[in-house]
DOTI-677290 format. One line per 5 residues: number of its first residue (from 1); their letters; for each residue x, y, z of C-alpha. Coordinates in Angstrom, 1 decimal, decimal comma. Layout:
NUM = A = X/Y/Z  ...
END
This chain:
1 = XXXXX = 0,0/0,0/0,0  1,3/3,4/-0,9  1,1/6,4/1,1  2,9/8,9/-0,9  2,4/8,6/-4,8
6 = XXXXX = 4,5/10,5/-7,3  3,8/14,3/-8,1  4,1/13,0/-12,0  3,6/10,0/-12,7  6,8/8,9/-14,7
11 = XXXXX = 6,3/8,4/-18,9  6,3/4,9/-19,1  3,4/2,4/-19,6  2,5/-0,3/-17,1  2,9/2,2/-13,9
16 = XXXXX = 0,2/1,6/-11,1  -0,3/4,3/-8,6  -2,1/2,5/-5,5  -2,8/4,6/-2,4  -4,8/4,2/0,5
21 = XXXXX = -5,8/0,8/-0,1  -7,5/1,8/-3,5  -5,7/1,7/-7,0  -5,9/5,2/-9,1  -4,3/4,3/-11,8
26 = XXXXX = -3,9/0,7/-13,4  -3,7/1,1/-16,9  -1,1/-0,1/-19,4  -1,7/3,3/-21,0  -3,5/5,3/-17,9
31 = XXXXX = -3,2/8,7/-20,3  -4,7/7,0/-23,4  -7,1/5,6/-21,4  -8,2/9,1/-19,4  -8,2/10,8/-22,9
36 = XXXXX = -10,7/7,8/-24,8  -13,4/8,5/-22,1  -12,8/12,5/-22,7  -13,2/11,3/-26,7  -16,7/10,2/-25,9
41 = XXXXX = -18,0/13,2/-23,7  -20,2/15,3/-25,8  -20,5/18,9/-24,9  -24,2/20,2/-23,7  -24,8/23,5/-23,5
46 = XXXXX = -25,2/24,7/-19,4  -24,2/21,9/-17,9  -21,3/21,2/-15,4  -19,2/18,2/-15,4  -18,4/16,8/-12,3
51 = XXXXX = -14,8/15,2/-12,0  -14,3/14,0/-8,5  -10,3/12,7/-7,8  -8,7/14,1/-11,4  -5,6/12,9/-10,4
56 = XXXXX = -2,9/13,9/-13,2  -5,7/15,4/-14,7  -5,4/12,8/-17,7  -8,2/13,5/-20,3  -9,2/16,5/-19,1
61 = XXXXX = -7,2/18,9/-21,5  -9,3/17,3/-24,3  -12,9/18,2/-22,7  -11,6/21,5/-22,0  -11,1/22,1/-25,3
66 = XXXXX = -14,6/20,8/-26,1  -16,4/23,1/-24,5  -14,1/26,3/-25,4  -14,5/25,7/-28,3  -17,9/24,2/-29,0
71 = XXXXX = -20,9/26,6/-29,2  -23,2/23,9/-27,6  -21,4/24,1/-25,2  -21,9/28,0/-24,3  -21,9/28,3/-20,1
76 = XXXXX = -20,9/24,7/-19,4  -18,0/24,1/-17,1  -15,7/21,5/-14,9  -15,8/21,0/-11,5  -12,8/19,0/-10,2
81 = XXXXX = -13,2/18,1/-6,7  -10,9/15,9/-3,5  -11,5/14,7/-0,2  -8,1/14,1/0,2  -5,0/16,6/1,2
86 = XXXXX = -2,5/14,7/-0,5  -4,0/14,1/-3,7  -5,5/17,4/-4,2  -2,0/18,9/-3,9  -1,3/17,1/-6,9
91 = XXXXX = -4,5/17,9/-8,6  -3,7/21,7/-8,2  -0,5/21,0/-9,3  -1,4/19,4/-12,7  -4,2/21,6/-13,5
96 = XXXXX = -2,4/24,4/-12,8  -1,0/24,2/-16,5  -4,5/24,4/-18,1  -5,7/27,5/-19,6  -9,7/27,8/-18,0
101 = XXXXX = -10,3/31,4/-18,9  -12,6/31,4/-21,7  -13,7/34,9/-22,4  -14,2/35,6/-18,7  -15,9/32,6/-17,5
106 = XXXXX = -14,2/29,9/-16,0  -14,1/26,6/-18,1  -12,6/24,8/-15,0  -11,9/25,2/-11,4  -10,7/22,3/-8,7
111 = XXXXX = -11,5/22,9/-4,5  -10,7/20,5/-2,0  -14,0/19,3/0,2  -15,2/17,9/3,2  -18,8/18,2/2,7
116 = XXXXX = -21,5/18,7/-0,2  -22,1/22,1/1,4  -18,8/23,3/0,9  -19,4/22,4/-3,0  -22,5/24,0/-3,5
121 = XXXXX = -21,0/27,6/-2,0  -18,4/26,9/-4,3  -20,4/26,8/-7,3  -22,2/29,8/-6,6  -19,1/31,8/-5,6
126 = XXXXX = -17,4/31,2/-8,7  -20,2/30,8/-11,3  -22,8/32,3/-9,7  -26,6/31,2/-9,4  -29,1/29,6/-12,3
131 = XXXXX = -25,9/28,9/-14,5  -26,0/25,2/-14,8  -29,3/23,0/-15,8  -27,8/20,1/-15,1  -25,1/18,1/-13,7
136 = XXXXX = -22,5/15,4/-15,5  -20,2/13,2/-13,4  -16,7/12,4/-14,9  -14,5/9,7/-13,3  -10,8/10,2/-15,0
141 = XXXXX = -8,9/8,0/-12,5  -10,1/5,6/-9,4  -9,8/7,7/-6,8  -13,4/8,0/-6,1  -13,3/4,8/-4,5
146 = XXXXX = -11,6/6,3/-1,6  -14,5/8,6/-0,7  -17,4/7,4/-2,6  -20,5/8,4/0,0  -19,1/11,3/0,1
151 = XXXXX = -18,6/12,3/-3,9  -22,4/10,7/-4,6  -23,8/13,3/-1,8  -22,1/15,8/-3,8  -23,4/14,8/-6,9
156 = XXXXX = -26,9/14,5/-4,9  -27,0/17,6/-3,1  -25,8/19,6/-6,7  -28,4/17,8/-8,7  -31,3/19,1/-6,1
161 = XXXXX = -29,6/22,9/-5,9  -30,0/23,4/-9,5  -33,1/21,9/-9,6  -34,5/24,7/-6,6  -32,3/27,5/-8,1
166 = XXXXX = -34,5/27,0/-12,1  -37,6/26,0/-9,8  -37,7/29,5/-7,8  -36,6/31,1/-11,0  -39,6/29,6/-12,6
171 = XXXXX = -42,1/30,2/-9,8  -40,5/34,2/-9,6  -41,2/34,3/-13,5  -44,6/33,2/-12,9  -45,4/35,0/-9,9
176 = XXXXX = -42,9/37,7/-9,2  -44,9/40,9/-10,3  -47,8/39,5/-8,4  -46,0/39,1/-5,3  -45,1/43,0/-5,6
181 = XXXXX = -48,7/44,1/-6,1  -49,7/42,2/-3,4  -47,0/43,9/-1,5  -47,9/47,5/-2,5  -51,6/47,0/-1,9
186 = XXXXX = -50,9/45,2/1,5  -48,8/48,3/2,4  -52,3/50,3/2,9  -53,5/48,1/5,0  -50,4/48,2/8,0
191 = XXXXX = -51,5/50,5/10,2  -54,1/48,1/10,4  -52,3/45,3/11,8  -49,4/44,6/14,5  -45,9/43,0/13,3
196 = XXXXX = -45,8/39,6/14,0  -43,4/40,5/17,0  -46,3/41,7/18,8  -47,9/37,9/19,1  -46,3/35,6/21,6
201 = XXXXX = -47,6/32,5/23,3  -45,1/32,2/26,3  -44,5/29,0/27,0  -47,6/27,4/26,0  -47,4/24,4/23,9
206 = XXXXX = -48,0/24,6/20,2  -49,7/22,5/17,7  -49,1/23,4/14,3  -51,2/22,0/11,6  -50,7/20,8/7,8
211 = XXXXX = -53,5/19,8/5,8  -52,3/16,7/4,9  -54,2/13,3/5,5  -52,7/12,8/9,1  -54,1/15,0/10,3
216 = XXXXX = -57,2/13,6/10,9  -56,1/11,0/13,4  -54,9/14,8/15,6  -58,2/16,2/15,3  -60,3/13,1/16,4
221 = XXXXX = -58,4/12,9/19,5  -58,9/16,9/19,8  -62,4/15,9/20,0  -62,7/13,7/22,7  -60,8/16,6/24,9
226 = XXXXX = -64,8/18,1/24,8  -64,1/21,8/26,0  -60,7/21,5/26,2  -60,9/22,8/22,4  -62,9/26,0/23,5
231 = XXXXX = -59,3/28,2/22,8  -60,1/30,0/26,1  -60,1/26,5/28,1  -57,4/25,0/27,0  -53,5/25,5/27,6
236 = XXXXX = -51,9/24,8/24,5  -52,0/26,7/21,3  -53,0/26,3/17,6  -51,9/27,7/14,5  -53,1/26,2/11,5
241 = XXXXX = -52,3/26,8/7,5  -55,1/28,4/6,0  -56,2/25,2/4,1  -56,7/23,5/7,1  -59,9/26,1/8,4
246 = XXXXX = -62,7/24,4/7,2  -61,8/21,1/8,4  -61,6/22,9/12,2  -64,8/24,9/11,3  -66,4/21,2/10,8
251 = XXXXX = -65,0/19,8/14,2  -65,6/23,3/16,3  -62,2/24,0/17,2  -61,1/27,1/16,9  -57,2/27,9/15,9
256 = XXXXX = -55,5/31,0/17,8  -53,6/31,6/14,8  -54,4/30,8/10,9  -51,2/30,9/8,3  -51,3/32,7/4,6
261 = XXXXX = -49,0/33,1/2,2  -51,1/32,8/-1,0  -50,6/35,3/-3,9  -53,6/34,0/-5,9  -57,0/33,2/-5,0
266 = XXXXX = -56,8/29,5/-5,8  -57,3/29,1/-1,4  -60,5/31,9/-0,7  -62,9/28,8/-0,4  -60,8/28,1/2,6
271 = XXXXX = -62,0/31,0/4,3  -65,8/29,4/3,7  -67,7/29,7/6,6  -65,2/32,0/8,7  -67,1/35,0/8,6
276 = XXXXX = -67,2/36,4/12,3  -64,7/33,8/13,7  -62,0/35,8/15,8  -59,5/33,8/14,3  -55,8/35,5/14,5
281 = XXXXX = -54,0/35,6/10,6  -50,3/35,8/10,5  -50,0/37,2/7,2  -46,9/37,6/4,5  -46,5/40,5/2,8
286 = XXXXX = -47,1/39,4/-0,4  -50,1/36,7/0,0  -53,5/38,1/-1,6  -54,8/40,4/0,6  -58,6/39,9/0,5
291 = XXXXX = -57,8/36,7/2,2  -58,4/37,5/5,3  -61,4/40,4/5,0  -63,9/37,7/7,0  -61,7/36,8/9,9
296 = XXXXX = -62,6/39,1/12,3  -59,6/38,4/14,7  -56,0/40,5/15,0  -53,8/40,9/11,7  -49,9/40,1/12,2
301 = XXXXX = -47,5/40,4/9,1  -44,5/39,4/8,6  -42,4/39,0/5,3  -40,7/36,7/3,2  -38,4/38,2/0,5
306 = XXXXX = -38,3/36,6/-2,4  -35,9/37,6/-4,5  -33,1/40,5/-3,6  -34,5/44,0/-4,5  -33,6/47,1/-3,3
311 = XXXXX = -37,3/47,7/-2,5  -37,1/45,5/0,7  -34,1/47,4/1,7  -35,7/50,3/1,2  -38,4/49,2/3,1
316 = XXXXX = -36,2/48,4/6,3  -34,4/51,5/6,5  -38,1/53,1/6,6  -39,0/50,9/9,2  -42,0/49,5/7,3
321 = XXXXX = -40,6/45,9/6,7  -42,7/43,5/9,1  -40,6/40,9/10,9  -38,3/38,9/8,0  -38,6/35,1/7,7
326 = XXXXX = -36,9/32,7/5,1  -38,8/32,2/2,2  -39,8/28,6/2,5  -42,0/28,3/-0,7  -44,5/26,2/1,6
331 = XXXXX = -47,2/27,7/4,0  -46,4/24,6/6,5  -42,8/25,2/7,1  -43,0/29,0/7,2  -46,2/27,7/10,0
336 = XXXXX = -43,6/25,8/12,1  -40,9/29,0/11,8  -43,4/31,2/12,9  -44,3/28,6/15,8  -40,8/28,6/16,9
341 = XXXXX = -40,6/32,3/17,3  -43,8/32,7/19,1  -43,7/30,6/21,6  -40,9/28,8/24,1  -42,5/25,6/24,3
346 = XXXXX = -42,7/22,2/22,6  -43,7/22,8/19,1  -45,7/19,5/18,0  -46,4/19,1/14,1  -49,6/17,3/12,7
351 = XXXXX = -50,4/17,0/8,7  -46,9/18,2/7,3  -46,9/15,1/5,3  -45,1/16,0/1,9  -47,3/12,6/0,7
356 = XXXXX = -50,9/11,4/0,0  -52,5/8,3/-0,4  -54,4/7,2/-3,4  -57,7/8,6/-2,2  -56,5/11,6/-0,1
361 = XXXXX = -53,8/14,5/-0,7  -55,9/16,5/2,5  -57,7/16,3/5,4  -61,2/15,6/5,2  -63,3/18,4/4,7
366 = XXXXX = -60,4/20,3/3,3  -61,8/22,0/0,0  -60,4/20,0/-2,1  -61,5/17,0/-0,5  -65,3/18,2/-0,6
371 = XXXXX = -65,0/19,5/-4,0  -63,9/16,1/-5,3  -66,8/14,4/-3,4  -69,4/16,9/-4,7  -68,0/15,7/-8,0
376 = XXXXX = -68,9/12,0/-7,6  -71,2/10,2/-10,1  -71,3/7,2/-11,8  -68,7/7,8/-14,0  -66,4/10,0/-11,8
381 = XXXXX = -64,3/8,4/-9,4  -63,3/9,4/-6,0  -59,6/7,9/-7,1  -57,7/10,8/-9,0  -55,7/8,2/-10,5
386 = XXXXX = -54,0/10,3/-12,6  -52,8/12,9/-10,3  -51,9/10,3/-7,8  -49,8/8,5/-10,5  -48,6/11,2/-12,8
391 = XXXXX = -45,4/11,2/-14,5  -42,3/11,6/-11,9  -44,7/10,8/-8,0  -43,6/7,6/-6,8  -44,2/5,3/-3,8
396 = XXXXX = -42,6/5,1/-0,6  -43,2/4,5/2,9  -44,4/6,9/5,4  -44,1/7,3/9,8  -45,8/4,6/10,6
401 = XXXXX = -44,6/2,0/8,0  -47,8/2,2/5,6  -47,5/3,0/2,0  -47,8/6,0/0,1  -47,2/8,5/-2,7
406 = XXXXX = -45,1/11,5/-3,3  -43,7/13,5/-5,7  -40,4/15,4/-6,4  -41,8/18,7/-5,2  -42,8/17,5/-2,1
411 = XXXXX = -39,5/15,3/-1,7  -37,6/18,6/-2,1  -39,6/20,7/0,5  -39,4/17,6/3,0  -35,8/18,1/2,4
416 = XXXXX = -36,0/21,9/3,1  -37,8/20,9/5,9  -34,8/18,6/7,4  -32,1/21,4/6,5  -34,2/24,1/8,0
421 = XXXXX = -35,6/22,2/11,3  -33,4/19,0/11,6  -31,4/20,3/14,9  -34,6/21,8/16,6  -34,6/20,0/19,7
426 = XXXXX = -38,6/21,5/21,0  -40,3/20,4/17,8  -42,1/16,7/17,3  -43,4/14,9/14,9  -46,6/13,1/15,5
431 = XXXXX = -47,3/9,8/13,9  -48,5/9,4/11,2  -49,3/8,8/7,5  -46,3/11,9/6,4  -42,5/11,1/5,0
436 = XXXXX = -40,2/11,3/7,9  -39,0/14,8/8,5  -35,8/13,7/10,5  -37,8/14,8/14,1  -38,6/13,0/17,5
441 = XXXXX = -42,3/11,3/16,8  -44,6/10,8/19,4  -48,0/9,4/19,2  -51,0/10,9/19,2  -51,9/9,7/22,6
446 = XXXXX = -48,1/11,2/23,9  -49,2/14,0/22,3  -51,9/15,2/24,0  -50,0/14,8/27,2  -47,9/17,0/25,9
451 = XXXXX = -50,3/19,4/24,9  -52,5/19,1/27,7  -50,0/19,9/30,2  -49,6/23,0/32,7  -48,1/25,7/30,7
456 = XXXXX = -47,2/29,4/31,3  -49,3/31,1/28,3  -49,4/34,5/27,1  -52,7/36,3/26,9  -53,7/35,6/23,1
461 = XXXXX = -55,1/38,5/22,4  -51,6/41,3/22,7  -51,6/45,0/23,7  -52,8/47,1/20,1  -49,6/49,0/19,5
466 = XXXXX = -49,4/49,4/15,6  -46,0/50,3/14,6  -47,2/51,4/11,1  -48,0/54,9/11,3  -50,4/56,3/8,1
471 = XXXXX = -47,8/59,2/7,5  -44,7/56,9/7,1  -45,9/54,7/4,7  -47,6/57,3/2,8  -44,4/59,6/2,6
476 = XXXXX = -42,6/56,0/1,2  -45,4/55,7/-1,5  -44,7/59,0/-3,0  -41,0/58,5/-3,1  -41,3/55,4/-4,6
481 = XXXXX = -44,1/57,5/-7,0  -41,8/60,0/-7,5  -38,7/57,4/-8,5  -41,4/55,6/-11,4  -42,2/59,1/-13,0
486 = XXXXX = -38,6/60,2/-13,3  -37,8/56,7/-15,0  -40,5/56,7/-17,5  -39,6/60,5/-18,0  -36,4/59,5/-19,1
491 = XXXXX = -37,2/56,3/-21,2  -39,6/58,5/-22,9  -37,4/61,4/-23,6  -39,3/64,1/-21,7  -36,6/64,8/-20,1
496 = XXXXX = -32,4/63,9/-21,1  -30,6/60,8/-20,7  -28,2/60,6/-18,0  -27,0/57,3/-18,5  -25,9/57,5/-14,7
501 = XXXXX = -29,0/58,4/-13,2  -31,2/55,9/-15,6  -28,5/53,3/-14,1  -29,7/54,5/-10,4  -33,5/54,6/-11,3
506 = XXXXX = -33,2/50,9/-12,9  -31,5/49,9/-9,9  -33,7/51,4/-7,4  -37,5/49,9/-9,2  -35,7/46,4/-9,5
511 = XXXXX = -39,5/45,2/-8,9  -40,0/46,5/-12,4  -37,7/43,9/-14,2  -36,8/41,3/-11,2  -39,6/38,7/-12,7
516 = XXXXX = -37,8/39,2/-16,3  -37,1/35,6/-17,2  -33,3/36,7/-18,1  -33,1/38,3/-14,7  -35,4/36,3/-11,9
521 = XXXXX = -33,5/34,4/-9,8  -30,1/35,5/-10,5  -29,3/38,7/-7,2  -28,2/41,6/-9,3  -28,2/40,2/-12,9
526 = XXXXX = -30,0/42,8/-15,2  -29,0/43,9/-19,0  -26,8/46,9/-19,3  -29,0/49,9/-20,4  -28,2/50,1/-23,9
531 = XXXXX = -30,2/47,1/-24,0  -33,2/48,9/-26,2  -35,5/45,7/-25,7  -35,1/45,3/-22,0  -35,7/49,2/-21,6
536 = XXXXX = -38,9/48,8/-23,7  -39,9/46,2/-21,2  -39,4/48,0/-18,1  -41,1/50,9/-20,0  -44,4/48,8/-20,2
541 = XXXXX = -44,7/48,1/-16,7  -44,4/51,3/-14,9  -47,9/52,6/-15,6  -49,6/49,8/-13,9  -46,9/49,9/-11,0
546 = XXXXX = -47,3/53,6/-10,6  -51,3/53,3/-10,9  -51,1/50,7/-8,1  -49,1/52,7/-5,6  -51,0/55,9/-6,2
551 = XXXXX = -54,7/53,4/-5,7  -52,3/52,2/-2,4  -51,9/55,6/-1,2  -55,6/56,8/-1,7  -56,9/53,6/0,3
556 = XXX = -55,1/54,5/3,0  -57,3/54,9/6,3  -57,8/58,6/7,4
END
């Protein structure tokens, strides 16, 4: 067994270069061989090859050249990675004689890791976000052998970031000027409502709710507690996601706290049957904001930014930003952050189940639930056989050992989920029919125990102290009024060009273009501004932006 193998490897055939156990090189012709399986590598365009242990590099010269000089290959790179101190040394070494500049983008670049984190930061520090589509794995020499977990959770863990970078681009595309009218009309409506700092629940236990079929199990047992779900009998807490209300409504128990972060309208039927209920809404920014007009309880926002734009900034140094959370991209994890933060007790989850079951994908009398049933007839199944087995959902097993479907979306939020909440030692999981989220599960019975016990609770209802004052935000509306007219001025020559200032204006009403597909999802990208198409697009959306603020403003109570 080796322990040190030769900087260069010496120019004769028949060499083997054994180290650690593992052989890296046993080839009569190791180069010939490294530069065949370069041969049959055929450059894609945005796509990075993954080359973990180069070695000598061997081969690698060849797809270099490939994709310099291919124009298929346009954005595509090599990512040459090692576990190991040794070998990397020699890695650097060798590649240090390739030329990887290739009209300012680098064609290669090698880092030495100890974790698939570390990889991914990589990426984005030298190529930045929403580069690559996908991923290609090399394997020039045999010393992957010596770390293989390790270089396959790499490939894993690179695979799923490009996936969520082009899936939030996609979803911003979609969605992103919506999300920034919902903002600008929700503005009006602060002085209304209390940050979401103003709402804490002491150290009362917490059950936050999904919609997903498991639930149903919790809410049974909820019901045999009798009054203990009256919200001013019991000890423990409730905060639901807003699909979950009408199953509650159905069962009389009433949440202290209901979740939104819908932009469209898809979820009003939730709200079905609300009218009058003093039902607390935590709020984002930019969820639709006649969702919660029947809810007669306390408004609490809070914000999720998602994408960079100066506007948020702008917002925090006005003091007008509600409390910031991570944009989660899912109403039941941004539930359980917001649980975390409001109260200092066990957190216990129910419905979070990133799965469904053949007949189910909510809890019963969910809305989409009824709707399907109200939809039975003789030739209308209550099996949704093709959503349940559409192209990319497979099966797999949930909690409690029972079969049951999912999807790649889900997979990827349950995922989130485990980055997000995998060390927090007060939350639970209780049994059920979900994927495993990487928590502590209890039962249901253990869980109202838990719930049930003594607990030093907050008053629900806080002291009214509305931080949002009417003269603040409406003094921020006409500057950012003010900053639309002098941009469309100047795109439709009323008054000069200033290519500096149009560079400031641009910059400052990044809402205007951040949903451009060549722009969302990539922090500060945007076309220079002798780009004459892009400044034709940004042209046609200030008149409904600036007709939205100025509605904003006039709505404004008092």
């Amino acid at each position: 067994m080796n322990r040190d193998i030769p900087q260069e490897l010496p120019a004769r055939r028949g060499f083997t270069v054994s180290y650690l156990g593992k052989t890296l090189l046993s080839r009569i012709d190791p180069v010939a061989q490294g530069e065949r399986l370069a041969t049959d590598i055929i450059p894609k365009e945005r796509t990075l090859y993954l080359c973990p242990s180069p070695l000598y590099g061997y081969g690698l010269s060849i797809i270099l050249e490939k994709l310099q000089s291919s124009l298929t290959s346009k954005k595509s790179a090599i990512l040459c990675i090692e576990a190991d101190e040794q070998l990397f040394e020699i890695s650097q070494k060798a590649l240090s004689a390739f030329d990887t500049n290739n009209d300012g983008f680098p064609s290669m670049a090698i880092k030495k890791v100890s974790c698939a984190a570390e990889a991914c930061i990589f990426v984005r520090e030298t190529w930045g976000k929403r580069v690559f589509r996908r991923l290609e794995v090399i394997r020039l020499s045999g010393g992957w052998q010596l770390f293989p977990k390790l270089y396959d959770e790499i490939e894993t863990t690179l695979r799923r970031e490009f996936a969520l970078e082009w899936g939030n681009a996609m979803t911003l595309i979609r969605l992103g000027r919506l999300y920034t009218r919902n903002l600008i009309r929700n503005l009006s409506l602060l002085p209304l409502c209390e940050n979401i700092t103003a709402l804490k629940f002491g150290s009362a236990p917490v059950l936050v709710m999904g919609a997903g079929p498991s639930l149903d199990s919790m809410l049974d047992k909820l019901q045999t507690l009798g009054a203990e779900t009256g919200r001013d009998k019991r000890r423990f807490r409730i905060i639901c996601v807003d699909t979950c209300l009408p199953a509650l409504h159905e069962r009389l128990i009433l949440p202290d706290l209901v979740v939104i972060l819908e932009s469209q309208h898809w979820n009003l039927k939730d709200f079905s049957g609300a009218r009058g209920r003093k039902i607390g809404a935590a709020m984002d920014l930019s969820a639709l904001p006649s969702s919660t007009r029947v809810l007669e309880g306390k408004r609490f926002f809070f914000a999720t930014p998602w994408t960079h734009m100066a506007l948020f900034r702008r917002l925090e140094e006005a003091a007008l930003l509600p409390e910031m959370y991570p944009p989660l991209g899912s109403v039941g994890l941004s539930a359980v952050a917001l649980a975390l933060n409001i109260s200092a007790g066990p957190v216990l989850i129910s419905g979070i189940d990133f799965s469904y079951t053949i007949d189910a994908f909510h809890t019963r009398s969910t809305q989409g639930q009824t709707d399907r049933l109200l939809k039975l007839n003789r030739l209308r199944s209550i099996f949704d056989t093709t959503a349940v087995f559409k192209e990319g959902s497979f099966s797999t097993v949930s909690n409690n050992g029972k079969p049951v479907r999912s999807n790649p979306a889900l997979r990827r939020y349950r995922d989130l989920f485990k980055q997000e909440f995998g060390a927090e030692n007060r939350l639970m999981d209780i049994s059920g029919s979900g994927l495993n989220l990487g928590l502590k599960t209890v039962s249901p019975e253990e869980a109202i125990r838990i719930l049930t016990e003594a607990g030093q609770s907050a008053p629900y209802e806080p002291g009214a102290s509305f931080p949002f004052k009417n003269e603040k935000i409406k003094a921020f509306i006409s500057g950012e009024e003010e900053t639309l007219k002098q941009l469309r001025d100047m795109l439709t020559g009323d008054t000069a060009p200033e290519p500096a200032r149009l560079e400031e204006l641009l910059d400052a009403a990044d809402y205007l273009w951040a949903h451009f597909p060549d722009c969302a999802g990539a922090a500060g990208r945007r076309p220079p501004v002798t780009d004459l198409g892009f400044l034709k697009r940004v042209r046609a959306e200030i008149d409904s932006f600036l007709s939205l603020w100025e509605i904003s403003r006039a709505s404004m109570p008092g």
